[in-house]
Structures are given as C-alpha cells and as structure tokens.
SENU-77589 format. One line per field, with one value per atom (N, C-alpha, C): residue in one letter; atom name; x, z, y. Coordinates in nm, 3 decimals, always signed. Layout:
residues N
residu	c(A,...) $
atome	c(CA,...) $
c1	c(X,...) $
c3	c(Z,...) $
c2	c(Y,...) $
END
This chain:
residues 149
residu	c(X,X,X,X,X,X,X,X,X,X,X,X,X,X,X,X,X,X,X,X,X,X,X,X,X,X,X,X,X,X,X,X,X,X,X,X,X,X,X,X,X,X,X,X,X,X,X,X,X,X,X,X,X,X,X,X,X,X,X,X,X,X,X,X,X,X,X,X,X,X,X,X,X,X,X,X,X,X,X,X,X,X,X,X,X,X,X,X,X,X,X,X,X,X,X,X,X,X,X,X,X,X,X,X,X,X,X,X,X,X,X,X,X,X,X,X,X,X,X,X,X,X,X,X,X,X,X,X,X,X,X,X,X,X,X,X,X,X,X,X,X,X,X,X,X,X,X,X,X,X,X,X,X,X,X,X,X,X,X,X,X,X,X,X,X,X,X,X,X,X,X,X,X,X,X,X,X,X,X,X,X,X,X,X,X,X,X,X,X,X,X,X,X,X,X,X,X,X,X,X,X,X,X,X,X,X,X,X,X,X,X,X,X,X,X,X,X,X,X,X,X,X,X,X,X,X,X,X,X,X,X,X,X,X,X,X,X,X,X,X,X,X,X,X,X,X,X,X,X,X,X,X,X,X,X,X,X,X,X,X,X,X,X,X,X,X,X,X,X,X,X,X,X,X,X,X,X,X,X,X,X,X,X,X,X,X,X,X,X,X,X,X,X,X,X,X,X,X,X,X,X,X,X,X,X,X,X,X,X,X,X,X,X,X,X,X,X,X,X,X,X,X,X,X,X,X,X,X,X,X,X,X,X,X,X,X,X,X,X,X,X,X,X,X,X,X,X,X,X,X,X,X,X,X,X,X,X,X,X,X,X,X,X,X,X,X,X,X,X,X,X,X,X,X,X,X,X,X,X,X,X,X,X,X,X,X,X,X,X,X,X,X,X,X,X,X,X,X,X,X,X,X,X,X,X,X,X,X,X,X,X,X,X,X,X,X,X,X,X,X,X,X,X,X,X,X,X,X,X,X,X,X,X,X,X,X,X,X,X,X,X,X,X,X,X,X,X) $
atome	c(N,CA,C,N,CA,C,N,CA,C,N,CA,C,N,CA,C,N,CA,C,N,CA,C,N,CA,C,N,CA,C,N,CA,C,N,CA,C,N,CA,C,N,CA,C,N,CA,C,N,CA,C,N,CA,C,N,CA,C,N,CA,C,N,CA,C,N,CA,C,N,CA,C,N,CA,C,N,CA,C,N,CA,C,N,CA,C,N,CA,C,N,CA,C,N,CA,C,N,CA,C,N,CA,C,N,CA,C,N,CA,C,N,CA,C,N,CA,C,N,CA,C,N,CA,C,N,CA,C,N,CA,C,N,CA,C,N,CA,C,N,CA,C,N,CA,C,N,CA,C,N,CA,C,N,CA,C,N,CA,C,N,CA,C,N,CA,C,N,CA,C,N,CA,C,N,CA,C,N,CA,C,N,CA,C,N,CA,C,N,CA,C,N,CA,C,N,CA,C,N,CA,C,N,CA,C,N,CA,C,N,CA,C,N,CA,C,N,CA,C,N,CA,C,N,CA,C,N,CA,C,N,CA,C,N,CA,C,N,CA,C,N,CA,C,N,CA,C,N,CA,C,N,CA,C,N,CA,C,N,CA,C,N,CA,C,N,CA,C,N,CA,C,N,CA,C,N,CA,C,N,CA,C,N,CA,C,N,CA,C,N,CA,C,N,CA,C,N,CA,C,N,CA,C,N,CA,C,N,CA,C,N,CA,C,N,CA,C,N,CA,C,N,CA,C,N,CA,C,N,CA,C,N,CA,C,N,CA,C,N,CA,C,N,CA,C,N,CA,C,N,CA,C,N,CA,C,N,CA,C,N,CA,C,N,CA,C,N,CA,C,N,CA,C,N,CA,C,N,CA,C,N,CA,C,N,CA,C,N,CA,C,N,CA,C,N,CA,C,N,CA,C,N,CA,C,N,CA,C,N,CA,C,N,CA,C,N,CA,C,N,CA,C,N,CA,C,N,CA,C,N,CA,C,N,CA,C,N,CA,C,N,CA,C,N,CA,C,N,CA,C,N,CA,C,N,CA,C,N,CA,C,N,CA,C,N,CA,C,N,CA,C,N,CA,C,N,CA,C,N,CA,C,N,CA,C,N,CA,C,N,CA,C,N,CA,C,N,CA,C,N,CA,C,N,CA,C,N,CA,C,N,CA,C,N,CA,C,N,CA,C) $
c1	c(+2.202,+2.097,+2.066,+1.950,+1.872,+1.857,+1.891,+1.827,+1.864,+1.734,+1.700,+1.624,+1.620,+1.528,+1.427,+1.300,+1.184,+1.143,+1.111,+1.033,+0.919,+0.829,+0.675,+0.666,+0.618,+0.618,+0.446,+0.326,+0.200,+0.150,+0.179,+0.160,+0.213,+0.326,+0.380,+0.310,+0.331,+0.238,+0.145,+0.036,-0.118,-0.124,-0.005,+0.017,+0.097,+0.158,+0.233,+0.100,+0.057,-0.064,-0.207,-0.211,-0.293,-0.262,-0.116,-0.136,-0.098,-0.033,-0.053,-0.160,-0.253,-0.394,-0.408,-0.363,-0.391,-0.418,-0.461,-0.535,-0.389,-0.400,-0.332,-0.318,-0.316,-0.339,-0.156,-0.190,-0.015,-0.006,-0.098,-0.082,+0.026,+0.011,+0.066,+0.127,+0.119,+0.146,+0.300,+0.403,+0.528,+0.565,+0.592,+0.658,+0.758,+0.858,+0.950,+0.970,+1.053,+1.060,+1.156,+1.159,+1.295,+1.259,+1.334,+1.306,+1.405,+1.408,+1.526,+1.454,+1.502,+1.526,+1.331,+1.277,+1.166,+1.061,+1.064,+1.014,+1.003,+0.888,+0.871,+0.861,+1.017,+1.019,+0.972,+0.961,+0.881,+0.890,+0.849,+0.890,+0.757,+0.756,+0.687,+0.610,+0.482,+0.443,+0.382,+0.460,+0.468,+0.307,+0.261,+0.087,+0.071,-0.009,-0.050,+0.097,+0.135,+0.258,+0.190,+0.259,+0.206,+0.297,+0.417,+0.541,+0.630,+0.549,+0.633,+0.651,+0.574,+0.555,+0.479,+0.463,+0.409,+0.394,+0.325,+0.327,+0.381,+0.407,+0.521,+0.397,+0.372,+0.306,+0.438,+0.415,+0.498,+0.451,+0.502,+0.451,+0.580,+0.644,+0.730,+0.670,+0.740,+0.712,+0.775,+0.878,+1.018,+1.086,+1.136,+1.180,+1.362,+1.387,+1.499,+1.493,+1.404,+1.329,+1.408,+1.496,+1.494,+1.679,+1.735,+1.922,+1.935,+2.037,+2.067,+2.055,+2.046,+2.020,+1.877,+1.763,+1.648,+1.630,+1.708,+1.626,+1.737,+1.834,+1.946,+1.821,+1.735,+1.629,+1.481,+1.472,+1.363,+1.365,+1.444,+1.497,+1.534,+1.613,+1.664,+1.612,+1.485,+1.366,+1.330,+1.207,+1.183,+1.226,+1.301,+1.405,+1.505,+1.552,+1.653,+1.601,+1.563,+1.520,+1.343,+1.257,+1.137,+1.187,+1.267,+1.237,+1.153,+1.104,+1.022,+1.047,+1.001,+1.058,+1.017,+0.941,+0.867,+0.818,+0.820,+0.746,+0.671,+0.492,+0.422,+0.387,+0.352,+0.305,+0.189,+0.092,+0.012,-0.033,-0.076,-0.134,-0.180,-0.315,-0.400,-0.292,-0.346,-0.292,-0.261,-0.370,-0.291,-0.212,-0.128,-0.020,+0.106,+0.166,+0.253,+0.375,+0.333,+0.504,+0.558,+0.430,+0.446,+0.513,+0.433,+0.451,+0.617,+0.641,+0.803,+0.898,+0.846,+0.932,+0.971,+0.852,+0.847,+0.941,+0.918,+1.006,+1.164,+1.202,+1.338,+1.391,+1.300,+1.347,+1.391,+1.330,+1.319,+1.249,+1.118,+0.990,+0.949,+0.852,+0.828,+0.671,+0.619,+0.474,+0.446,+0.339,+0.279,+0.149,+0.038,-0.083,-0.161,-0.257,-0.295,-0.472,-0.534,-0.725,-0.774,-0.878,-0.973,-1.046,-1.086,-1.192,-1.158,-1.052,-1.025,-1.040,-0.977,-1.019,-1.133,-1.083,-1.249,-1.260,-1.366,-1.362,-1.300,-1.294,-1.317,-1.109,-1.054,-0.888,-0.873,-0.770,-0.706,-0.620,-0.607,-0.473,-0.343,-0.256,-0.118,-0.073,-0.075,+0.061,+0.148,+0.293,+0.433,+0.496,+0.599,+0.653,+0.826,+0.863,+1.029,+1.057,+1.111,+1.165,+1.295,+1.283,+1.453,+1.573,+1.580,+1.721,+1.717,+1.626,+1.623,+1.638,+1.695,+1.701,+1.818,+1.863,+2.000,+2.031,+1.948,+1.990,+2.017,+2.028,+2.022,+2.178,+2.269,+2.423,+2.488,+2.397,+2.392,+2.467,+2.575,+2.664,+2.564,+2.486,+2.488,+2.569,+2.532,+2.646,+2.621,+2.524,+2.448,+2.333,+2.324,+2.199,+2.143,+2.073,+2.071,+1.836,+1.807,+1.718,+1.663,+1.545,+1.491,+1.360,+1.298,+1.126,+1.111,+0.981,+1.002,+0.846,+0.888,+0.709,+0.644) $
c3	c(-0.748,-0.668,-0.721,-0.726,-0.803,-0.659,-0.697,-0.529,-0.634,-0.639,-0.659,-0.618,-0.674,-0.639,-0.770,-0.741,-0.840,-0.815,-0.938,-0.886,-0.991,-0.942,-1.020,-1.098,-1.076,-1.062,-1.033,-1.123,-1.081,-0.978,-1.032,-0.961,-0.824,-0.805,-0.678,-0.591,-0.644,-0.605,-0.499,-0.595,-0.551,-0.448,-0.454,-0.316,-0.209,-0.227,-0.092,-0.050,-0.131,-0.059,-0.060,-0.077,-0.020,+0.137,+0.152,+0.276,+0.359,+0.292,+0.402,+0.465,+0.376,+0.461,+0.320,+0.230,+0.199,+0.002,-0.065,-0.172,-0.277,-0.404,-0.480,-0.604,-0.671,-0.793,-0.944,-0.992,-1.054,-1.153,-1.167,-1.252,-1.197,-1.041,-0.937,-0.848,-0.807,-0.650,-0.689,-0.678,-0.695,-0.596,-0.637,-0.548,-0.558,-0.440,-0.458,-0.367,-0.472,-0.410,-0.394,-0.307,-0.299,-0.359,-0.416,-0.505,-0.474,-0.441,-0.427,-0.483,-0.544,-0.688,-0.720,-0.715,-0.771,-0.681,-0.545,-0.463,-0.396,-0.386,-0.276,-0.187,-0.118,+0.031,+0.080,+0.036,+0.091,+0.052,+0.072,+0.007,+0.018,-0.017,-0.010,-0.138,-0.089,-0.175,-0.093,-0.227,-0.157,-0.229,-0.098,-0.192,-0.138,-0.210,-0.115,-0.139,-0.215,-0.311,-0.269,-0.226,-0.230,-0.325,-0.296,-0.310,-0.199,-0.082,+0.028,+0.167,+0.117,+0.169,+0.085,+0.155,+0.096,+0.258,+0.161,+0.300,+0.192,+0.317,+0.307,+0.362,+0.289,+0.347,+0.318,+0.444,+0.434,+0.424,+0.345,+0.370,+0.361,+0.483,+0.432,+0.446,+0.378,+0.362,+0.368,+0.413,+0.466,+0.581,+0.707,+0.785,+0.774,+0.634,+0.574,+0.447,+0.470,+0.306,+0.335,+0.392,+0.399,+0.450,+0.299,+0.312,+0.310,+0.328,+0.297,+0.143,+0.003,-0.101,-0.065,-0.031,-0.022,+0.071,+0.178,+0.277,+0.142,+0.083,+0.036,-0.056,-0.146,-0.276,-0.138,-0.070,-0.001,-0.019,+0.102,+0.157,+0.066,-0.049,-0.189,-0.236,-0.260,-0.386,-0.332,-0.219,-0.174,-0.142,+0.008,-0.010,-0.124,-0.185,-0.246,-0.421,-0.479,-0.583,-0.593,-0.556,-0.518,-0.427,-0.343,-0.278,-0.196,-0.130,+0.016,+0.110,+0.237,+0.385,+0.468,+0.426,+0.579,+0.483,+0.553,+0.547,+0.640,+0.590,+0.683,+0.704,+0.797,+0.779,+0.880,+0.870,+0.974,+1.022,+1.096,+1.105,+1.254,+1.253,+1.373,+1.488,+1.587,+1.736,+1.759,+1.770,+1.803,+1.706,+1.631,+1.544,+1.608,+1.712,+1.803,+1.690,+1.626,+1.533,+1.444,+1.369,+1.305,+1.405,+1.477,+1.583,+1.597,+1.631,+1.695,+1.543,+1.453,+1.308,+1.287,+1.285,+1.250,+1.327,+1.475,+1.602,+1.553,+1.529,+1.474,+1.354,+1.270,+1.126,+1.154,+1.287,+1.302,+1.252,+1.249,+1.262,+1.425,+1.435,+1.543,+1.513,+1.629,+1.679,+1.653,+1.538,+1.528,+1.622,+1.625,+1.652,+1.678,+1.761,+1.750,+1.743,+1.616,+1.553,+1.588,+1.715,+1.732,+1.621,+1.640,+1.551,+1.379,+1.355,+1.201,+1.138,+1.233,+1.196,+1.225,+1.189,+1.226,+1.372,+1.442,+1.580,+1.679,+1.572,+1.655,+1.727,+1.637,+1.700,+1.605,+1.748,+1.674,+1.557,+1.457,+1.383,+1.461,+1.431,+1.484,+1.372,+1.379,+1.286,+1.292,+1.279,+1.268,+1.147,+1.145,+1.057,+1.059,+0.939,+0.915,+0.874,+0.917,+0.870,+0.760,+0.630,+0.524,+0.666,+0.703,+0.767,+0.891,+0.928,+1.017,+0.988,+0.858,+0.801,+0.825,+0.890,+0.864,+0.787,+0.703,+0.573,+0.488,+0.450,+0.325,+0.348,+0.435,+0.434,+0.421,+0.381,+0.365,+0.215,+0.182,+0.079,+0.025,-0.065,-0.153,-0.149,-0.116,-0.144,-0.323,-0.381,-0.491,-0.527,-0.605,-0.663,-0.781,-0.780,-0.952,-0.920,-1.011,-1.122,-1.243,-1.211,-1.314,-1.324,-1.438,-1.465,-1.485,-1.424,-1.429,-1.554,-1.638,-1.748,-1.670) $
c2	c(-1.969,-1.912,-1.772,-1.727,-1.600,-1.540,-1.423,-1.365,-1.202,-1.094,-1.005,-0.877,-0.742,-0.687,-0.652,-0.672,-0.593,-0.499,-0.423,-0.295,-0.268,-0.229,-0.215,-0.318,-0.438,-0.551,-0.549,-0.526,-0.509,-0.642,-0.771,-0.900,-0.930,-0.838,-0.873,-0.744,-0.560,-0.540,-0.558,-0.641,-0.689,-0.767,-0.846,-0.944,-0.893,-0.834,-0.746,-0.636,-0.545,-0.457,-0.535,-0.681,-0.761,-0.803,-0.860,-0.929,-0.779,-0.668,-0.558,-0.475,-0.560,-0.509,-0.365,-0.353,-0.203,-0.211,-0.078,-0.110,-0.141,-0.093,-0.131,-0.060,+0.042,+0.106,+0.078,-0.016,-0.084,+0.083,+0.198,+0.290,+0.354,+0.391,+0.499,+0.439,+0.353,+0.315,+0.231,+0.276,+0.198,+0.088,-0.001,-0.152,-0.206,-0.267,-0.292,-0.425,-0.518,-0.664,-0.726,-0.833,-0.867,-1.055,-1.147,-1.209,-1.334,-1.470,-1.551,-1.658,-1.719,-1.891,-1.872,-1.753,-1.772,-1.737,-1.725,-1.693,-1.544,-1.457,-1.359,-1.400,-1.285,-1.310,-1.178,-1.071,-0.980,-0.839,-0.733,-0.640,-0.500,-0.399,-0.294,-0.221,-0.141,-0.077,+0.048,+0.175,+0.278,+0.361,+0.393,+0.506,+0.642,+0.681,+0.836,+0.922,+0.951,+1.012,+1.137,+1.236,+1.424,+1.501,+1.457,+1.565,+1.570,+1.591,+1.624,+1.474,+1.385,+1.244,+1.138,+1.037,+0.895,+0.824,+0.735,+0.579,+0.493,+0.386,+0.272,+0.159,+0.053,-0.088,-0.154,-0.281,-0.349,-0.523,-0.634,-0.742,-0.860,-0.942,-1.034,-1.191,-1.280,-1.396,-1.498,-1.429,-1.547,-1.442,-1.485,-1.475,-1.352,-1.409,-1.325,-1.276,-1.219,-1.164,-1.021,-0.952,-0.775,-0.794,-0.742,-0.752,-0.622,-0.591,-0.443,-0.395,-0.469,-0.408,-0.393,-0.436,-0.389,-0.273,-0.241,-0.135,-0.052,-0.067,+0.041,+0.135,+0.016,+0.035,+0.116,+0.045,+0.071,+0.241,+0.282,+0.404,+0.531,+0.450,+0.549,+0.605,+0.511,+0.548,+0.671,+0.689,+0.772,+0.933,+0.863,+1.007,+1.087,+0.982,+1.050,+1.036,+0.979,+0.964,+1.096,+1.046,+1.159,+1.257,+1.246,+1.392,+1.385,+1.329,+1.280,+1.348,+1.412,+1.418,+1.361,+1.281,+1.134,+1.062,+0.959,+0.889,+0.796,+0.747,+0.706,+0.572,+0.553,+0.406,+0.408,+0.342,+0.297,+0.139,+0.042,-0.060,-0.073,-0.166,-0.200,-0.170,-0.129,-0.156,-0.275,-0.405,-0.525,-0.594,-0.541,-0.613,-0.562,-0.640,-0.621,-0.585,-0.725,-0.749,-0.628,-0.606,-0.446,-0.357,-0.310,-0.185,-0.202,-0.330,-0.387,-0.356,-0.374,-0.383,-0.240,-0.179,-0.025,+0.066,+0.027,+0.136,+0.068,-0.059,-0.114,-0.042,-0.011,+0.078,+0.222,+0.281,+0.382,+0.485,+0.413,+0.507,+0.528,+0.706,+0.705,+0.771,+0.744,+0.739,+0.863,+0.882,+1.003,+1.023,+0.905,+0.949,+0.763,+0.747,+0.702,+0.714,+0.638,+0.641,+0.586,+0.576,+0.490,+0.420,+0.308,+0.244,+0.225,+0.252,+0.225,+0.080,-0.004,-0.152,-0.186,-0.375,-0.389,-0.471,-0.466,-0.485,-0.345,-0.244,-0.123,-0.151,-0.205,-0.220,-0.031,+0.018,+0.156,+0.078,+0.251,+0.245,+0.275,+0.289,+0.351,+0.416,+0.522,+0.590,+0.602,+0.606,+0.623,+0.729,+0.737,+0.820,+0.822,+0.805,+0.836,+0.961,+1.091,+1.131,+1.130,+1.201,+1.147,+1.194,+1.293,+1.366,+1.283,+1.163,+1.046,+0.918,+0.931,+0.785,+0.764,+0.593,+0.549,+0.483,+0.447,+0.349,+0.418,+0.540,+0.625,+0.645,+0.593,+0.560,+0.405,+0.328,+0.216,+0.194,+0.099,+0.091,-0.056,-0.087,-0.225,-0.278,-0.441,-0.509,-0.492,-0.508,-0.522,-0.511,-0.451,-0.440,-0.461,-0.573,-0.574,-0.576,-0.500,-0.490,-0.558,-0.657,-0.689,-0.657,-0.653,-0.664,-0.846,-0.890,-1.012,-1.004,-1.128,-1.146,-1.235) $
END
C-alpha cells in the first residue's frame, strides 16, 4: 500500500483549489497532498503569502484523507519553515461542514462579509494563530516526500 505526502504538485494543486472554491497560480501558490495506492484523498493549497501570513484552502476526498503526517507537513510548512504568524482561511456562511472543520483545527472567527458569494451567502473568516497551533508538537509517524510525473 502507497500512502504519501506531495508537495507542489501543479495537477493536484489545480484540483484541490478547484473544489476549494479558490484560484490557483503552480508559480507561487505552494500545495500539499496527501496520496494513498494512487488516489487524492485531500490536501491544501496555501496563497496570498505576505511574510507575516497566508491563507490555507482546504479540499478532501475521502473521509480519511488528513493523518497526522499531513497536519505535521500542513502546520510545519508555514509556521515554522516561512515564518508565518496566522494563518487565514475563509468560506461561504452556509458551508456548515467547513465552519465545523475549521473551529476543530483551531481556527477562530475573525469577521464575517456580506455578499461575497454568489446568492449574496456571507464569507466567514477565521484565523490560526503559529503560538496557537497544536500540531506544530505533533511527532510524524512518517514522512516521506515525493514529486509525482
């Protein structure tokens, strides 16, 4: 059994900040995946890079697509690798499941935008603080790294 993580991975990418609703640039925008016998099960792409933050989209595709080597890679990259101090996320008001995923990771409610979607649904913003992260004490069971052709 293959079970991995990818990272900047332009193809996977395009399909994770497709079904997350968000754009895609494979120059800038770094992605990270999680990978089993050939299949995406789900995984992130991080945009809007400053220095001092980013956002986080999120998209899964199997029910157990997110182990602890992925939030270990998720969480790492950012904070501790860039140097981050939040990070953001936003999605529609009525996407319960998000809203529910996000407050579980331990993001919290920055703000909420009228009218950003379509049908006039708010955004929600959220935000992680790094010195609020609990995964950034998180041990890998493993981690292995490939580029896939």
């Amino acid at each position: 059994m293959s079970d991995f993580i990818a990272t900047n991975d332009p193809d996977l990418g395009r399909r994770i900040a497709k079904t997350a609703g968000t754009t895609y640039n494979a120059g800038i925008d770094p992605s990270v995946a999680r990978i089993k016998d050939g299949e995406l099960l789900g995984g992130v792409v991080f945009t809007n890079y400053t220095g001092e933050s980013m956002g986080i989209h999120v998209a899964a595709y199997d029910d157990h697509w997110l182990n602890r080597d992925l939030l270990y890679v998720v969480f790492d990259y950012p904070f501790r690798q860039l140097g981050v101090k939040r990070l953001f996320s936003q999605m529609p008001e009525d996407n319960k499941v998000a809203i529910h995923f996000n407050r579980r990771l331990g993001f919290e409610f920055v703000t909420r935008v009228e009218g950003v979607y379509r049908n006039n649904v708010a955004c929600i913003v959220t935000k992680m603080e790094a010195t609020n992260c609990r995964f950034l004490s998180i041990k890998p069971q493993r981690v292995i790294a490939r580029k896939i052709n």
